[in-house]
N, C-alpha and C positions, 0 to 999 in steps of 0.2 A: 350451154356453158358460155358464160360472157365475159369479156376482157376483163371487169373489176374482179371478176374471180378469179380467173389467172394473175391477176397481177397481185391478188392478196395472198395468192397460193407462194408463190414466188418469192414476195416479201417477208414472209414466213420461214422461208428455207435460210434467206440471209442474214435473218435475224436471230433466229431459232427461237421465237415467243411470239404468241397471240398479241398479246401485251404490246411490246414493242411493235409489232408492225399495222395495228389499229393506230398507234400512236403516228409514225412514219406514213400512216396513206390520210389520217387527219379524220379519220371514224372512230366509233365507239368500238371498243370489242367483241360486243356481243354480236355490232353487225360483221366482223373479222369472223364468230365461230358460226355464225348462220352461213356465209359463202362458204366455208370448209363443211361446212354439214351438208348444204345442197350438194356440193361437189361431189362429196361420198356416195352421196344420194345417187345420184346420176351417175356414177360408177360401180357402183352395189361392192364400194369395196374402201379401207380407210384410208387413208393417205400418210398422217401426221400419229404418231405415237406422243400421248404429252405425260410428261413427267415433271417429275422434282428439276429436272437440269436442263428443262427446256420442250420444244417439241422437235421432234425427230422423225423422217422420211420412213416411213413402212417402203417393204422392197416395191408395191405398187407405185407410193410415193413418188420410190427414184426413176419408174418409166415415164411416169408422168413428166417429171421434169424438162427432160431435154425438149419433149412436145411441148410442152408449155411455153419454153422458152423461146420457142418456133413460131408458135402462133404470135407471140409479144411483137415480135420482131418483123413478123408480116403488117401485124396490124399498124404498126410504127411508121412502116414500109408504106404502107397505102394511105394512112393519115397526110404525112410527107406530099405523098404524087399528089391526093385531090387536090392539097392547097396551095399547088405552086402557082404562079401569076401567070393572067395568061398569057403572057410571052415564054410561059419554058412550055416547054412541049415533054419534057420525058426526066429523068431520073438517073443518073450513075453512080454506083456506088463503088469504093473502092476500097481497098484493105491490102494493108502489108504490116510487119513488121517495124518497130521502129527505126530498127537500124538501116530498112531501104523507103522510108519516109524523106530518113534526114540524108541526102546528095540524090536520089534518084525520083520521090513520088513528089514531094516538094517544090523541086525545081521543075517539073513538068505540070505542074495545075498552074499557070499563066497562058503555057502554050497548049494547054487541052484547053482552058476555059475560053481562048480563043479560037480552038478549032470546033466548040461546041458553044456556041454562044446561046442557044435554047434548051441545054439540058443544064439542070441541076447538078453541080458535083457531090457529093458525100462522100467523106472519108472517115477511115477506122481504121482501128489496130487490128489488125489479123489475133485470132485465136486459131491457131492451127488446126484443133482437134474440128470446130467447126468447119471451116472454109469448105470443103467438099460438099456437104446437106448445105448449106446454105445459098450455093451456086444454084444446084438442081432443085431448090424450092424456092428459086429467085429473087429472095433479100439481100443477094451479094452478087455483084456483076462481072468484078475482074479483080485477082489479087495476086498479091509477088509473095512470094517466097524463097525460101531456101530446099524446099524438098517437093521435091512432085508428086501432086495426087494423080493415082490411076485408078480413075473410077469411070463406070462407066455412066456418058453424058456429060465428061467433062473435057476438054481441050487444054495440051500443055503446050506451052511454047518456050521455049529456050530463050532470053533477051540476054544475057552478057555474063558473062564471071566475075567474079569478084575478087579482088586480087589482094590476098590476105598476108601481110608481112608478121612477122615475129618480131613483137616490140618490146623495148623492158625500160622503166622508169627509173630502175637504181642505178647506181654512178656507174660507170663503167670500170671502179675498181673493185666494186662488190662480187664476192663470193656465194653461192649458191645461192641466186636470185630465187624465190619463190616462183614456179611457175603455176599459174591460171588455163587452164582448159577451158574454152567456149567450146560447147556444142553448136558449130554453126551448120551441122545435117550429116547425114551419111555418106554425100562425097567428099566434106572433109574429114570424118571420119576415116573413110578408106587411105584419103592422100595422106591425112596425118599415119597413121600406121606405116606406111609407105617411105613416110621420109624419115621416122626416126622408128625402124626394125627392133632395136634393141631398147625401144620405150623413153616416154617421155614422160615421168612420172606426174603429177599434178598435186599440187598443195594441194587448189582450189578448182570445183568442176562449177562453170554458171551457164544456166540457159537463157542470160540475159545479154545478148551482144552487145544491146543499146547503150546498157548501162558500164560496161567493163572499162574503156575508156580511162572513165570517173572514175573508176576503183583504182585502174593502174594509176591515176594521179592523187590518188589517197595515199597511195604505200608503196613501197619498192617493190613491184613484180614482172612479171614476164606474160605475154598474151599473144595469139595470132587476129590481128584484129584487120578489118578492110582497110586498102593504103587510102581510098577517097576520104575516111574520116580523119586522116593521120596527119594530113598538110600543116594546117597548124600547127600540131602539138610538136612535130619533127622540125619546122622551122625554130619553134620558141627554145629548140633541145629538153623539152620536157620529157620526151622518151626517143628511146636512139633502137634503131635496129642494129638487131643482133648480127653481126658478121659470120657468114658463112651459111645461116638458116636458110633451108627453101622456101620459098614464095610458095602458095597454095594458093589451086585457081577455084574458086567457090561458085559453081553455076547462080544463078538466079530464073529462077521461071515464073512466067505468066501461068495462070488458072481462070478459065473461062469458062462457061457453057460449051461445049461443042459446036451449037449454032450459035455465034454469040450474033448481037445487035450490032447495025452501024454504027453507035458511039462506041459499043466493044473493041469494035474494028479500028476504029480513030485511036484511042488510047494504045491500043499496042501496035499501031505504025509511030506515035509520037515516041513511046518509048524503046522501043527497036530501034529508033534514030537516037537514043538519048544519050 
């Protein structure tokens, strides 16, 4: 099984047509249904159901995928390392969340890429569902989040809380502001329950923290957002906190290998300091 196959297999799932994704890798089609043919082949089993509305994942299909998506990512991974110059010596890869990109991951690649002057940085958005398989298959080195994986061969480190204010954008004589619920993990989950017992109802639930900000200055609402992103917007009075609300402490934790590497190690004394 060779990378142009996975990668046609792949292109196929995002497109949902032969067609379309012959077209997207710059082949013919027929060399598109020859790679999905061999593939079966060498599976003894279908992948792709094609219809009227497209092709669609047989249940095989769907196991294949996340493997496939593994192998991509390795092979990406090691394209990457052989051709770094040879003054880097190694590879780090990073991942978080938007929202601890912007004050936390950001502001630390000046003073990582001087305490590693011979490794490569690489950075990514965190997909959560991933992060854990991808540590322990070593396309991903060290990542921040909001919720702790506990898997085994992975290493959690606790770097700081996040101190999440109750902000609202509408005037302060407005009446039943709209309130917004981020999911920002299951200990604010827990604190949120915790500080309003008798419910806090929510317009609107988003699993998008990065982006909430920008919504509360689209329209009049209410959100528990990080006070580091808030300087700004609190200075300008574009949104005011609410009086009386509790503050909510929102961990943040590193995810590692277990044994992670020396630049492992470097990045989370830079950010433990941060």
């Amino acid at each position: 099984m060779d990378i142009a196959t996975i990668r046609t297999f792949l292109t196929i799932i995002e497109t949902h047509s032969f067609a379309a994704a012959a077209e997207r890798l710059f082949v013919t089609q027929s060399t598109v249904s020859s790679r999905i043919r061999t593939l079966e082949q060498t599976l003894g089993t279908r992948v792709f159901d094609r219809g009227k509305q497209g092709a669609k994942l047989t249940p095989a299909g769907r196991q294949l995928q996340r493997h496939a998506e593994a192998m991509l990512r390795a092979w990406n991974q090691a394209q990457l390392a052989v051709s770094l110059p040879q003054n880097m010596h190694g590879l780090l890869t990073v991942a978080g969340p938007a929202t601890l990109w912007e004050g936390v991951l950001l502001p630390a690649l000046p003073r990582l890429r001087e305490a590693l002057p011979e490794t490569v940085i690489r950075g990514e958005l965190a997909n959560p569902a991933e992060i854990a398989a991808r540590i322990v298959n070593g396309t991903l080195d060290l990542a921040l989040h909001y919720r702790p994986e506990t898997v085994a061969g992975l290493a959690v480190t606790h770097l700081f809380d996040d101190e999440l204010l109750l902000v609202s954008s509408a005037p302060p004589e407005t009446e039943d502001v709209p309130y917004v619920y981020i999911d920002w993990g299951p200990a604010f989950q827990a604190e949120h329950a915790r500080a309003w017992p008798d419910g806090y109802v929510p317009d609107l639930i988003l699993n998008i923290g990065s982006l909430s900000l920008a919504y509360l200055l689209s329209t009049p609402a209410s959100a528990y957002l990080p006070l580091r992103t808030l300087a700004g917007a609190l200075e300008q009075g574009v949104v005011r906190a609410l009086p009386g609300a509790p503050r909510i402490a929102q961990p943040v934790y590193a995810i590692t290998a277990s044994a992670p590497t020396e630049p492992v190690r470097t990045a989370l004394r830079l950010l433990q300091r941060n």
